[in-house]
C-alpha positions in Angstrom: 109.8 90.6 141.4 113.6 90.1 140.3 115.9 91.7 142.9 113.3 93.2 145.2 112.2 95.4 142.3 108.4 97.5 143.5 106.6 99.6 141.3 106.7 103.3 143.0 105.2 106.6 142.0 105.4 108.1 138.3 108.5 109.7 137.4 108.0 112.2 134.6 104.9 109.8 133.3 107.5 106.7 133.7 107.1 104.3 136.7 110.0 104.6 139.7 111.5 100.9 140.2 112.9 100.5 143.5 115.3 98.0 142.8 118.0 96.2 145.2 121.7 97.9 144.5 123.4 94.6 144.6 121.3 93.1 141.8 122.2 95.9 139.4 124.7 95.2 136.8 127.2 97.9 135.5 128.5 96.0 132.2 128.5 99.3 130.3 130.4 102.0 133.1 133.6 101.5 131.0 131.4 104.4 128.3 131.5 107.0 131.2 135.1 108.7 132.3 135.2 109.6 136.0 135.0 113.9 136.9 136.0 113.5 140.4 134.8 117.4 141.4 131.1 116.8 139.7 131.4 113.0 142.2 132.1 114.8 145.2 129.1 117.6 144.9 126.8 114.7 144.2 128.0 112.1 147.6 127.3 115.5 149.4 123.8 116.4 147.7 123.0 112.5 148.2 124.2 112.2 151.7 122.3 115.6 152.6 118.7 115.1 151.0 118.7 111.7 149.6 118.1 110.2 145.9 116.4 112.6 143.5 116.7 111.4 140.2 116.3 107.9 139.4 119.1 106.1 137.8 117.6 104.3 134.0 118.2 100.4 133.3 116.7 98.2 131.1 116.6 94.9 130.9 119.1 92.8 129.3 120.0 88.8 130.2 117.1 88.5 132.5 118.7 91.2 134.8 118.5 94.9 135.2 121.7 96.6 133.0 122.2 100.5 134.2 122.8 102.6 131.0 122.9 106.4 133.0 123.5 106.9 136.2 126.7 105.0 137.7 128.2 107.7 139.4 124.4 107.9 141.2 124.6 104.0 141.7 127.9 104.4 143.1 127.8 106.4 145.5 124.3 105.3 147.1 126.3 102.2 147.5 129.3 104.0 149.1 126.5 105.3 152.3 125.6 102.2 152.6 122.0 102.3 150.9 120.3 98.6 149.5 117.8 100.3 147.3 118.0 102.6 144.6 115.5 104.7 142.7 115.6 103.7 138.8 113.8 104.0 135.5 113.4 101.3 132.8 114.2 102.2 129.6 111.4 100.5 127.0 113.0 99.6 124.2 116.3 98.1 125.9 119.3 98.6 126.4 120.9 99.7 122.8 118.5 102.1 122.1 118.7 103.3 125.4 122.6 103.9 125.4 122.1 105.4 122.0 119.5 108.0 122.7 121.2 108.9 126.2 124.2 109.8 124.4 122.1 111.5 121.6 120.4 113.9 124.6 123.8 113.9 126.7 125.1 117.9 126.3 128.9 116.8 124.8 131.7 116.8 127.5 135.8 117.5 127.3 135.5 113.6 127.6 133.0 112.9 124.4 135.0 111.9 121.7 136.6 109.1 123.9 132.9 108.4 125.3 131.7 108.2 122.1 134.3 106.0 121.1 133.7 103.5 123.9 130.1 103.3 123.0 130.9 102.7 119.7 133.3 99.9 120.7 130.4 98.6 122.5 127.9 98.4 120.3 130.4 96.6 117.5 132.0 94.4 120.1 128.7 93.0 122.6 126.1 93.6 120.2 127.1 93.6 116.7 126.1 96.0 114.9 128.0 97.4 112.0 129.3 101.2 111.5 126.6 102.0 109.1 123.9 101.3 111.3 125.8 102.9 113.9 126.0 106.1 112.1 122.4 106.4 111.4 121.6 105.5 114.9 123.7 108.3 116.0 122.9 110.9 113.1 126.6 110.5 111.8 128.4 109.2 109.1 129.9 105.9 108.8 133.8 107.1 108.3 132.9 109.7 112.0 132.2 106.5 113.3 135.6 104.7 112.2 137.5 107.5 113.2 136.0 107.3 117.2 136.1 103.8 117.3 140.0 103.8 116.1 140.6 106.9 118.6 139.9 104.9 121.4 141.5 101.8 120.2 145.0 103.3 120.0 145.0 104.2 123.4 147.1 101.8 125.6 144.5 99.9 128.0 146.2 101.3 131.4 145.9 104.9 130.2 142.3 104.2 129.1 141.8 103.4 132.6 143.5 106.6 133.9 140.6 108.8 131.6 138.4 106.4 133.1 139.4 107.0 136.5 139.7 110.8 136.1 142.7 110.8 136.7 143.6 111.8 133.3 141.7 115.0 131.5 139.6 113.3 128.6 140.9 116.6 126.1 144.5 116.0 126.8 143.8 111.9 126.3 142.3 113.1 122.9 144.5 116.1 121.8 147.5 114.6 122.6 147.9 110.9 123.9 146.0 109.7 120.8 148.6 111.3 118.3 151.2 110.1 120.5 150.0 106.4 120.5 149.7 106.7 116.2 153.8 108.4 116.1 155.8 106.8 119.3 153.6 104.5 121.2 156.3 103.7 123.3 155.9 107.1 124.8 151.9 107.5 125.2 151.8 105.7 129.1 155.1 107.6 130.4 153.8 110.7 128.4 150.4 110.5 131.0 151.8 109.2 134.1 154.0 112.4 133.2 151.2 114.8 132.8 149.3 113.1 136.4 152.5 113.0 138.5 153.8 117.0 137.7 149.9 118.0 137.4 150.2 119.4 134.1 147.7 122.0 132.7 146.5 121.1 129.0 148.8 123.8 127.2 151.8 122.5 129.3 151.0 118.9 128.3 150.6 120.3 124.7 154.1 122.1 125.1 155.8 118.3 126.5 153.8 116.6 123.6 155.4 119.1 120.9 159.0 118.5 122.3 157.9 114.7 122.4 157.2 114.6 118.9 159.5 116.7 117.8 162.8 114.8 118.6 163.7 111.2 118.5 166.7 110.7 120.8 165.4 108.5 123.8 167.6 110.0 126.3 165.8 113.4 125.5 162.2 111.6 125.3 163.4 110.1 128.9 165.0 113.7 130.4 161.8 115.7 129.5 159.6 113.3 131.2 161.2 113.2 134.2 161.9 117.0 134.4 158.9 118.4 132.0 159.8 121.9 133.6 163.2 122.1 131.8 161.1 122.7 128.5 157.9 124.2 130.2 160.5 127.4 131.3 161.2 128.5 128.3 157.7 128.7 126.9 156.7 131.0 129.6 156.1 134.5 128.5 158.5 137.7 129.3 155.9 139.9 129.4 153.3 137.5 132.3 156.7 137.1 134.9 154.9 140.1 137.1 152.1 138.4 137.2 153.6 135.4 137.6 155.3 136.1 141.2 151.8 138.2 142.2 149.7 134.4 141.5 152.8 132.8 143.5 152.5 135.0 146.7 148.8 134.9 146.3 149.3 131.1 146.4 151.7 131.3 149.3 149.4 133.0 151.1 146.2 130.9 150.8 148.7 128.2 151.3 149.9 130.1 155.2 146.1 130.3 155.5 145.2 126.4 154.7 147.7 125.6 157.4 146.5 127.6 159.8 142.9 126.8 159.1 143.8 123.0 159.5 145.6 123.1 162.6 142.4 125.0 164.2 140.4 122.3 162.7 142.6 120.0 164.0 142.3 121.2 167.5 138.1 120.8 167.4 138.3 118.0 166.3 140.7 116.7 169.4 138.2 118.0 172.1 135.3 116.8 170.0 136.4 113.7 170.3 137.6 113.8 173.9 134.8 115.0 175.0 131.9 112.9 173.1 129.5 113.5 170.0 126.6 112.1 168.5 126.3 109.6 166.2 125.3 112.0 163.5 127.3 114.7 163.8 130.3 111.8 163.5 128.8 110.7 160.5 128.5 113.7 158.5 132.3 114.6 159.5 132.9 111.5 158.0 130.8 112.1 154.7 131.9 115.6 154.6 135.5 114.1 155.0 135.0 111.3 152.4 134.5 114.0 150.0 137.3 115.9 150.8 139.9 113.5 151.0 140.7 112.9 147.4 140.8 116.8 146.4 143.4 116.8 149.8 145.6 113.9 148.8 145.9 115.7 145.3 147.2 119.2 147.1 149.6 117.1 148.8 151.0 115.2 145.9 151.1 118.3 144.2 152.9 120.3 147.1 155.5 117.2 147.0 157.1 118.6 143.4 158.6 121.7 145.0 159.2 120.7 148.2 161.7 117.7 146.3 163.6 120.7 144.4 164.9 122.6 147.6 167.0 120.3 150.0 165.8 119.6 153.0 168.5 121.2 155.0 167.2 124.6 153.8 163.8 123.8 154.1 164.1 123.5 158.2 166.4 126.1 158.2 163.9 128.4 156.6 161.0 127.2 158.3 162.8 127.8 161.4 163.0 131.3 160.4 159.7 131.3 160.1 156.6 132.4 162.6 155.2 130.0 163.6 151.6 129.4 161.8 149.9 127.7 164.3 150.5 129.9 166.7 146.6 131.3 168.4 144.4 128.9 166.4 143.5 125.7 168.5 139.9 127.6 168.9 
């Protein structure tokens, strides 16, 4: 059969395909945006007991299109695995991306995900927003209005919702009406939100202040320095508990630092002193899973560390006691 595919056992009354990875194609991922956290706690259930759920395809070209299950597909490819487990949906692949959508619970993401299916089904298969809306149980101008959401966003921040490096909601809320009023601003206005790590209300406070003015040396000012109108906005009444959440963060940050150096210290002598192959591997899986959450810590930690000069930094630190002190255990 076409790329290695095998009948297996019944899955749910639906034959299990074992198909070959490399054969699959992924023409329609661009409908699902990335969620980093929910990818990580899936390489690790994967890597730990294996494919579960089956992936669904259905045939389209004379090849096997996946319509759910990317992040699945992924991953199995990232450990190195040739076959995955999949389902084929009967009635192809547009009613098969339609219904999956229909069933899927709706996300912070949806609108934008409905909006790219939407774009799919007008663009690769033609059909028009009334039949659209009946398909999907809605009406033909909720249709326009998803379609035209995702059209007015810029193609590179498309990517970055895509990615997951960009919140869906705040690409909705915010960069949308952005792109319709100033779409000059909408890229800087995300790379913005990424870079300083924004939470949604603050990225709804640097949106207002966006909007609001029309002086580009302003626009330019709050989107290099969005704390300088993100200060002001910050409650009288919440400063207590603003400095108790800072020393509790100071403190679990003492703690990460000291936790890493210990970990750093097994993991010399382990080395030194020899391991099996599989207890290498999964500190490698365990460490592919980590690595992204640790990058963004860091990037985020490089914000306030470029606000205090780096003459008083040492000095401080010098004054300091010393955290790694007692922990190479």
């Amino acid at each position: 059969m076409e790329g290695g595919e095998s009948s297996g056992a019944a899955y749910d009354g639906t034959a299990v395909l074992h198909l070959e990875i490399c054969h699959l194609r992924v023409d329609y991922a661009g409908i699902r945006a990335a969620d980093p956290v929910a990818e990580a706690r899936l390489l690790a259930s994967i890597a730990r007991e294996g494919q579960k759920v089956p992936i669904i395809v259905a045939r389209e070209g004379g090849s096997y299109q996946v319509l759910d299950g990317f992040r699945r597909r992924n991953i199995l490819e990232q450990l190195g695995c040739d076959i995955v487990l999949a389902v084929e949906w009967p009635t192809g692949a547009v009613d098969g991306l339609v219904e999956i959508r229909r069933l899927r619970a709706a996300s912070a993401s949806g609108p934008l995900e409905e909006g790219w299916l939407i774009e799919v089904l007008v663009d690769r298969h033609g059909l028009s927003l009334e039949e659209i809306g009946k398909r999907l149980g809605r009406t033909r101008s909720w249709v326009h209005r998803r379609l035209s959401l995702v059209r007015q966003l810029p193609e590179d921040v498309r990517v970055k919702v895509l990615s997951g490096a960009l919140s869906g909601y705040i690409a909705t809320k915010y960069a949308v009406p952005l792109a319709r009023a100033r779409a000059e601003l909408v890229a800087p206005y995300c790379d913005c939100v990424i870079t300083h790590g924004l939470s949604t209300r603050e990225a709804g406070v640097v949106y207002q202040y966006l909007a609001r003015t029309a002086d580009p040396t302003v626009h330019k000012e709050i989107l290099a320095r969005p704390q300088r109108v993100l200060e002001p906005e910050r409650p009288s009444g919440k400063r207590a508990g603003a400095t108790t959440e800072g020393l509790e963060t100071i403190n679990r940050l003492e703690a990460w630092i000291r936790h890493s150096a210990a970990i750093q210290g097994r993991l010399t002598r382990l080395l030194a002193n020899g391991s099996s192959d599989d207890v290498l591997e999964r500190i490698a899986i365990l460490w592919n899973v980590h690595r992204e959450l640790a990058r963004a810590v860091l990037k985020q930690l490089d914000d306030p560390a470029a606000l205090v000069p780096r003459a008083t930094l040492l000095a401080r630190a010098n004054k300091s006691p010393d955290v790694n002190a007692g922990e190479a255990s």
